[in-house]
Each structure stands twice: as C-alpha cells, then as structure tokens.
N, C-alpha and C positions, 0 to 999 in steps of 0.2 A: 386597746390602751386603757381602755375606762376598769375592765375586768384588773390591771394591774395597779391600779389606784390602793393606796390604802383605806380598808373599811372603815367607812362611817361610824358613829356611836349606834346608833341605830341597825348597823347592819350587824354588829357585833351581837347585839339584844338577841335579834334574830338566829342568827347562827347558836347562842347557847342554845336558846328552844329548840331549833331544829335539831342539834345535838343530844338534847335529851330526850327528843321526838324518836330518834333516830336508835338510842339506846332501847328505847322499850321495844321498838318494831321489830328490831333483830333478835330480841331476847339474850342482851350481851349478859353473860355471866359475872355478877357480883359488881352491877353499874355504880351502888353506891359504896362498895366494899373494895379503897383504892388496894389491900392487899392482891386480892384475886380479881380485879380490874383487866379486863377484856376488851381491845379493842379491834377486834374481828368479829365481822357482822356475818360470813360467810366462806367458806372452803370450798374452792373450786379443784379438784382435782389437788395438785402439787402447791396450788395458788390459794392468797387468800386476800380478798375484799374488806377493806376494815372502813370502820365510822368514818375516818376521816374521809377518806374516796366520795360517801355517797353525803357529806355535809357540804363536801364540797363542789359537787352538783346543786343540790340543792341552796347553796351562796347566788347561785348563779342565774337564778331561777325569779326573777321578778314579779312582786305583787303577790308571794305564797305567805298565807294567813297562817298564824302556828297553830290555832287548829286543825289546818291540811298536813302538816308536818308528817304526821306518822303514817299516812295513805302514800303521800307524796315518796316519804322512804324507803317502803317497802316496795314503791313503781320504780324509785332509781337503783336500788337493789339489783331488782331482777336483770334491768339492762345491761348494768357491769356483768352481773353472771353470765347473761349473753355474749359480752362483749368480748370477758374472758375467754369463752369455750372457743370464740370464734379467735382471737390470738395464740390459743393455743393450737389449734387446727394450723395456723395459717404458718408457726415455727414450724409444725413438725414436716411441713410441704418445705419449707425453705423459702418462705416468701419475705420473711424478713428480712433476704438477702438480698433479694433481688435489687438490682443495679437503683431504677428505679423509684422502689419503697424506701430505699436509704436514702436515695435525694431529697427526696420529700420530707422522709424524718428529720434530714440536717437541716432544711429550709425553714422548719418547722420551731426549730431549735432554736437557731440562728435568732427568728423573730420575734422569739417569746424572749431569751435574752436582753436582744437588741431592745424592747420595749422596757422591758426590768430596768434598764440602764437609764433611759430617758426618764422613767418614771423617778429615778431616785434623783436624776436632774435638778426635774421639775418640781420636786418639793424640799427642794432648799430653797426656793423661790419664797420672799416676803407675798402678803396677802394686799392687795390692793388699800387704801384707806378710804378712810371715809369722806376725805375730798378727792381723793381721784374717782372714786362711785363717780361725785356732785358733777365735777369737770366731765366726765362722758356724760351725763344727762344730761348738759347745759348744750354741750357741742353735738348731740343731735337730737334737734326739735322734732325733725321728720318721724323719728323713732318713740319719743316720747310726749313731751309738750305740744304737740301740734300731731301728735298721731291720726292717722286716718284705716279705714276699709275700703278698701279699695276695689271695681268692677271693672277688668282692662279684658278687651279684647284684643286677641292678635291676631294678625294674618303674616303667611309666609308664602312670600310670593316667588313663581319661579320666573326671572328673566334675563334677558342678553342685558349687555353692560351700556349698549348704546340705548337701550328703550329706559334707561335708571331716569332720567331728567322729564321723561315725558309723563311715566306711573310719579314721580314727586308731584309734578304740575297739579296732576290731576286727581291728587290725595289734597292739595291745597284750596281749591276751585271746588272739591266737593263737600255739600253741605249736610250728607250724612254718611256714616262709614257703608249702609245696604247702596246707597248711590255708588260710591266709590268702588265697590263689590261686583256691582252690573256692570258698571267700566271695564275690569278685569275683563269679565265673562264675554264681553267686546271684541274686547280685543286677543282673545285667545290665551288669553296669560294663564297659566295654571296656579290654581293659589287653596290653602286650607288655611281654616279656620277655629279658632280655641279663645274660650271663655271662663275667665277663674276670678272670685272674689277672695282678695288675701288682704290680710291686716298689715300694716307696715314692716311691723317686726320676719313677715315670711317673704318679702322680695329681696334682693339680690342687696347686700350690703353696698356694692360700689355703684347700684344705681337708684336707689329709693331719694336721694336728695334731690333726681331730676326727674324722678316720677311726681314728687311732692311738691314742685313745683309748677308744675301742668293742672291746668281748670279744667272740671267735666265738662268733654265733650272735644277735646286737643289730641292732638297726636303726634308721634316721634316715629321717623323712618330712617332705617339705617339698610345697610349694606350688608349679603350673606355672602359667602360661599358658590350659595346657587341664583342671588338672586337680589332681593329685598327683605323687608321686614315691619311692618305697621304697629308700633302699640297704639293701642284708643283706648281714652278713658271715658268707659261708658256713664261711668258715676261713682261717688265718694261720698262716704259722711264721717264728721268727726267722730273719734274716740281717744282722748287723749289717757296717758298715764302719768300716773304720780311718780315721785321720788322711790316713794314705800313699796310700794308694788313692783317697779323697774331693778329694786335694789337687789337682790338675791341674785338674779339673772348679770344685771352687771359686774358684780363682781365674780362671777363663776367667769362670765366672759373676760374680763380684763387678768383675772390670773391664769386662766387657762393661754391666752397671750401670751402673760409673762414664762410661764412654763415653757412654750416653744420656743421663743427669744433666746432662753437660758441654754435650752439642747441645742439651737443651732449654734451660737456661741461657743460652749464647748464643742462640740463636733469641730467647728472652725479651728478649735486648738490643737485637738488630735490630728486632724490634717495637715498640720505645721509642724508636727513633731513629728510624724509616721513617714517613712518612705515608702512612695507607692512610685511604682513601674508600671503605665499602660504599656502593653505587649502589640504588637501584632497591628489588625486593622483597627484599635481602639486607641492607638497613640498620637493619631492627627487631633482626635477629639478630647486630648487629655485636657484642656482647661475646662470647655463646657463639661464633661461629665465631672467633673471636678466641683463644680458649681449648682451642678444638678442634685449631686449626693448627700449636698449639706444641706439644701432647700427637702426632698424628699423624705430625708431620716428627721429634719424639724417637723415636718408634716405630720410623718409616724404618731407623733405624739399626743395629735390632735385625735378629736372627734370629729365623725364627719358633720357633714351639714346635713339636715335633714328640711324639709318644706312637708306643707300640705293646709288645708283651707281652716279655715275658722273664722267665725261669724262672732264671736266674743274673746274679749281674755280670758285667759286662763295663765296658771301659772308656768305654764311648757310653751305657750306660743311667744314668749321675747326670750327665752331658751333655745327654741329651734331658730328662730331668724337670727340668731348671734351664732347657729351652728353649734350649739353646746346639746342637742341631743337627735 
C-alpha cells in the first residue's frame, strides 16, 4: 500500500537525481537534446528496457544516496536485462500460459488495482488538525505523558483446565516470579520462558493502558488455548514524550485511520449497490463473508504493524507502535 501512496516532495528530489543518474549510466543519446531524447537504456533482443523501468526500481529502493545513483543504475539495469531474457525464454516455452502463471498474473493484477483504488480513497481524506493531534495526546498518557520502558517477563504455561485456579493461587502466594517458576517444575507443568524490554509506544495498543497500570514487580495471568499465560513486570522507568516529538507520528497515525475508515465506507457502498450471488457451499455463509470483505479490503489499506526493542526514542519507535511502519 505504502509503495501506491503518492511521492513525497522529497521523493520526487530523489527520483529527478536518480533519473539523471540514470541517464548518464546508460549513455542515453542526446539526454539533454529533448529533439533526439532517448528514453531506452537498453535492447534486449525484440525488447527494450527504458529509464523509466530502472527509476522505477530504484523509487523503490530506500535510504539510496544520489551519489549511488549511477552504481545503483547500472546494478538495476543489468537485472531487468536478466529478467527479460528470462521472459523471453519463458514465452517461447508457453509458460505464460500456463493455467497456473495466469492465476497468479490476474491475482497480481486484481491487488495492485484493488490497492490503486483504496489509495485514491484514502486521500480525499482531510488531514487531522491540530487539536485532534492535542485530543490523542491528551487521551493517552500511557503512550506519551506518562510514558515508560518497560522489562516484562513472560511465561506460557502448558496446562489442563481444572489445575487453572491452583497455578493462579500460587502465582499470588508467590513472592518472586524464580519461586513461581520452581513451582511449575513441581509440579510437572511444562512452561517457557521470554524476556523483552519495550517502550510503550511498541506494546500491544489494546493492552498498554493495563500494562501501565501495574507496579514493578505485579503480574497479570490469563487464559490460552493450551493453557495459561503470566506477564511480570520485572521493572520500568520513566520516559515520557512531548507534544513536539509525539506529533508527526500522530498525525501519520490518526490520518492513516482516517484513510481506512473512508475505504471501508465506501466499500460498504458498493456492497449495497453491487449484486452479489454466494453460489454453492458459500451461501449459508453469505452474511459473515459479507462482513469479512469489507473489514479485509479496509485492512488492505493499512500498513502493517511492525514491533521490536529500543532502549530510547527515536523518531520510528511511536511510528511502529501506532503500526505505521
């Protein structure tokens, strides 16, 4: 989705350079002579590779200096030349036909479309202001005014459903989590163990208000699948955030919000215009997959969420915990 965004001011910068990087590498004929202006970087058999092709790799290509520009061109060059010879090979076998490779190319199709679409949604969308920033920074302290770093141990414990009240007891009764841990090993429980310091902004948005709420050395056990679950908070120290510092990131977050809002909305309209027929074994489940497709295709739109550790801010760590990269 990010890839169908419209470029930055910045990215545009870039892309001239690398364009003009990109001219000199291939030796296009008469670059600044727009009569006899060339924009074929290369001829592959029948086929031919122009500027645009390998600018537009290199768009794509994150943190490239324009002084790598013209190294960087002549490496994404050669690839397309590869890539060609190897398309061309792969017509003359008939593999373009195959049942198959045409799925995939419509699948392919279909999603790069289907995202085009949301993308043009999603920026008819107003830009957050500058008091709805103030109102999300106000409405979580967790996340900024009272931010912390946070040290949680977990364990996942495997057990039968009737031992659940006797492992709670004796998480409560115990006065350190190693205590609690030799209990387990007691009692035969199989249990692992995982240890990660994370800043506020990289825990779990629907449960950082009741991690933030627990003093080092507390613990919350819930219920798996297979079993149990202990968070302990082995220790915390403050680090709070400003307005100034949280603002960039909130408002990336609160429009990128509004962007999905917007595509499941319409989506929700075309559903109500469109007739659609479940067929077959998929008709008992026409409401739920009905409800599902308009939740999934708003998803589409997003970025995922991404996690991982830091011991300071930076300007990507209340970015990632808001799931914006």
């Amino acid at each position: 989705m990010n890839a169908m965004k419209r470029a930055p001011r910045s990215l545009g910068k870039g892309l001239k350079l690398l364009a003009v990087a990109a001219c000199a590498t291939v030796a296009l004929a008469g670059c600044g002579d727009k009569d006899k202006a060339s924009q074929t970087a290369a001829k592959v058999n029948d086929d031919e590779i122009t500027v645009h092709q390998i600018n537009f790799v290199l768009s794509r290509q994150q943190g490239l200096k324009p002084e790598q520009a013209e190294a960087a061109g002549r490496q994404v060059l050669e690839r397309l030349i590869d890539e060609q010879l190897a398309v061309q090979k792969a017509e003359s076998l008939k593999l373009d036909r195959d049942p198959a490779v045409v799925q995939q190319i419509e699948a392919a199709k279909a999603e790069i479309i289907a995202r085009a679409y949301a993308t043009h949604v999603g920026d008819s969308v107003a830009k957050p202001t500058a008091d709805e920033v103030q109102k999300y920074f106000d409405a979580n302290p967790a996340l900024f005014k009272n931010r912390r770093i946070y040290t949680l141990q977990d364990l996942a414990i495997e057990a039968p459903a009737e031992r659940f009240d006797e492992v709670a007891a004796k998480l409560r009764g115990a006065k350190t989590l190693v205590e609690f841990a030799n209990y387990l090993k007691e009692a035969g429980l199989r249990f692992t163990g995982n240890q990660v310091v994370r800043p506020a902004e990289q825990l779990p948005l629907n449960s950082i208000n009741a991690i933030a709420q627990m003093k080092d050395g507390e613990s919350v056990i819930s219920r798996t699948p297979t079993g149990l679950n202990v968070l302990y908070l082995a220790g915390s120290r403050d680090q709070p955030v400003t307005i100034d510092q949280a603002r960039p990131a909130i408002e990336a977050f609160l429009l990128n919000q509004r962007r999905g809002e917007a595509v499941k909305k319409d989506l929700a309209g075309l559903r109500a215009q469109a007739k659609i027929d479940y067929v077959g074994k998929f008709a008992p489940a026409a409401a739920a997959s009905a409800a599902a497709g308009v939740a999934s295709a708003a998803e589409a739109a997003l970025p995922a969420a991404a996690s991982g550790a830091a011991s300071d801010l930076s300007g990507s760590d209340i970015s990632k915990g808001l799931g914006l990269k």
